[in-house]
N, C-alpha and C positions, 0 to 999 in steps of 0.2 A: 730478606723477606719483608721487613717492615718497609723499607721503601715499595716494593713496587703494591704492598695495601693502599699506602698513602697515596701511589699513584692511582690506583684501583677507585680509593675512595675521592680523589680528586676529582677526576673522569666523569664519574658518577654523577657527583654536584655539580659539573657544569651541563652535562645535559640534563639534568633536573630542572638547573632554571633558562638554560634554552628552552623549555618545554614550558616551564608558566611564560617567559617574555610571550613566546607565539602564538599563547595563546590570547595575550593581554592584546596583539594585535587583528580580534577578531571575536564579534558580537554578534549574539541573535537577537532580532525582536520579533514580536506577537502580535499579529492583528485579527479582531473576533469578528464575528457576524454583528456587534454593536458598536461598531467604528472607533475602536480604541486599539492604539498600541499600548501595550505595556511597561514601555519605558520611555518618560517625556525627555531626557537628557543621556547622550553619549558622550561619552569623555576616549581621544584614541592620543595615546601615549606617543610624543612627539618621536620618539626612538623607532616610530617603524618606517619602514619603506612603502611597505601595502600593507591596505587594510582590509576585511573581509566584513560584509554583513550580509548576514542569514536572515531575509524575512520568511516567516511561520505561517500560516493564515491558519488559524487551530477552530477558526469557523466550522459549518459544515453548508454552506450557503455557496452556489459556485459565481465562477468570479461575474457571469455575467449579470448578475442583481445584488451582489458583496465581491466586487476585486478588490484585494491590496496591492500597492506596490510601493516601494521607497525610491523618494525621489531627495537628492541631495543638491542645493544651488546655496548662491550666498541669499543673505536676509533681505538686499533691495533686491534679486530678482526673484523673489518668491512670487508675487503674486501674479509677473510678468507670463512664468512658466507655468503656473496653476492654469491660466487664461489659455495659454495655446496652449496646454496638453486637452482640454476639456474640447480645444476645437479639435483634435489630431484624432480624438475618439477612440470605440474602444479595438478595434484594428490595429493600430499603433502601442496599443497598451495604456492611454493619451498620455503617451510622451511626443513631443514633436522631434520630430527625427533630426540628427545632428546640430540637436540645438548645444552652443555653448557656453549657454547658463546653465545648461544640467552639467553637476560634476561627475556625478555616479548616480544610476537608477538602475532596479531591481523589471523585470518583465512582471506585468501582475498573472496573482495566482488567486485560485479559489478554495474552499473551505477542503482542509487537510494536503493542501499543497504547499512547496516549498523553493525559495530560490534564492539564488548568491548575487553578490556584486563585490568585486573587490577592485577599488582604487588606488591610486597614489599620492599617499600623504603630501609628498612634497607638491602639489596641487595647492594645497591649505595653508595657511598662515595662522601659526601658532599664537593660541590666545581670542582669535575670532571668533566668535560664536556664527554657525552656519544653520539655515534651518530644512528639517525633512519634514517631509510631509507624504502622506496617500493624497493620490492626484486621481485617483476613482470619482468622478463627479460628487460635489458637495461633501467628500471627507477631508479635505484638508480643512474645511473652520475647527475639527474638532483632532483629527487624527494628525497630530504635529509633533515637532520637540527640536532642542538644537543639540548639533556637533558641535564638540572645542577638542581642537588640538591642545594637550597638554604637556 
C-alpha cells in the first residue's frame, strides 16, 4: 500500500511541474488605447521547443485608429521591418508578407481583442537580446521591449 502512494504521490509531482514548465513556456502581454505594453522585457526559458505569446489589446479603440500587434526580428532589423511594415499597411496588418526578418508576429487586433503567436525557440540564440515592438504606425518609438532566451 505504501508503495503504490509513493507511486501516486510521485505521478502527481511530476505533472505538477510539467504543468508550471508549460506554462513558463508561454506569456501574455497588454496593449492600451495609450500605446503601452505592459511588459518592457520577456525572458523564454531556453528548455522550450515553442513558445506562445498572447497579445491583449484591453483598449476599447478598434484597431483601425489603435491596432496592436507584436512583432519579433533581431535588434539590427528592427527598424529595417518597422519601415516596410508601415509601407505594407494596414491590409497586411503592416507586416510585410514573408519577410524573413520577422521571426514571429501576432495579426493586429483592436480594443478587447485578442491573438496568439507561437514560435520556435530554437530560431533564437540564447543569451541575445531581440526586440518586439507594435508596428501600428508611430508605435514602435514608444510600444517596444526585448526577448532573451535564457
Amino acid at each position: 500500500m505504501k508503495k503504490s502512494r509513493f507511486i501516486a504521490f510521485a505521478a502527481a509531482s511530476l505533472l505538477a511541474s510539467g504543468a508550471a514548465f508549460a506554462d513558463d513556456c508561454a506569456t501574455e502581454i497588454e496593449g492600451n488605447d495609450v500605446m503601452q505594453f505592459n511588459k518592457k522585457s520577456i525572458d523564454v526559458p531556453a528548455a522550450c521547443k515553442e513558445f506562445t505569446l498572447t497579445l491583449k489589446h484591453v483598449g476599447k479603440m478598434p484597431k483601425t485608429t489603435m491596432g496592436h500587434n507584436w512583432v519579433l526580428t533581431t535588434k539590427a532589423d528592427e527598424k529595417t521591418v518597422i519601415k516596410e511594415g508601415i509601407a505594407a499597411g494596414p491590409s497586411k496588418d503592416y507586416i510585410e508578407s514573408d519577410d524573413a526578418k520577422i521571426i514571429a508576429h501576432t495579426k493586429l487586433v483592436g480594443g478587447g481583442e485578442s491573438t496568439s503567436v507561437t514560435f520556435l525557440v530554437s530560431k533564437l540564440t540564447v543569451g541575445e537580446p531581440y526586440a518586439y515592438f507594435c508596428n501600428f504606425p508611430g508605435h514602435a518609438a514608444i510600444m517596444r521591449g526585448t526577448l532573451t532566451v535564457k
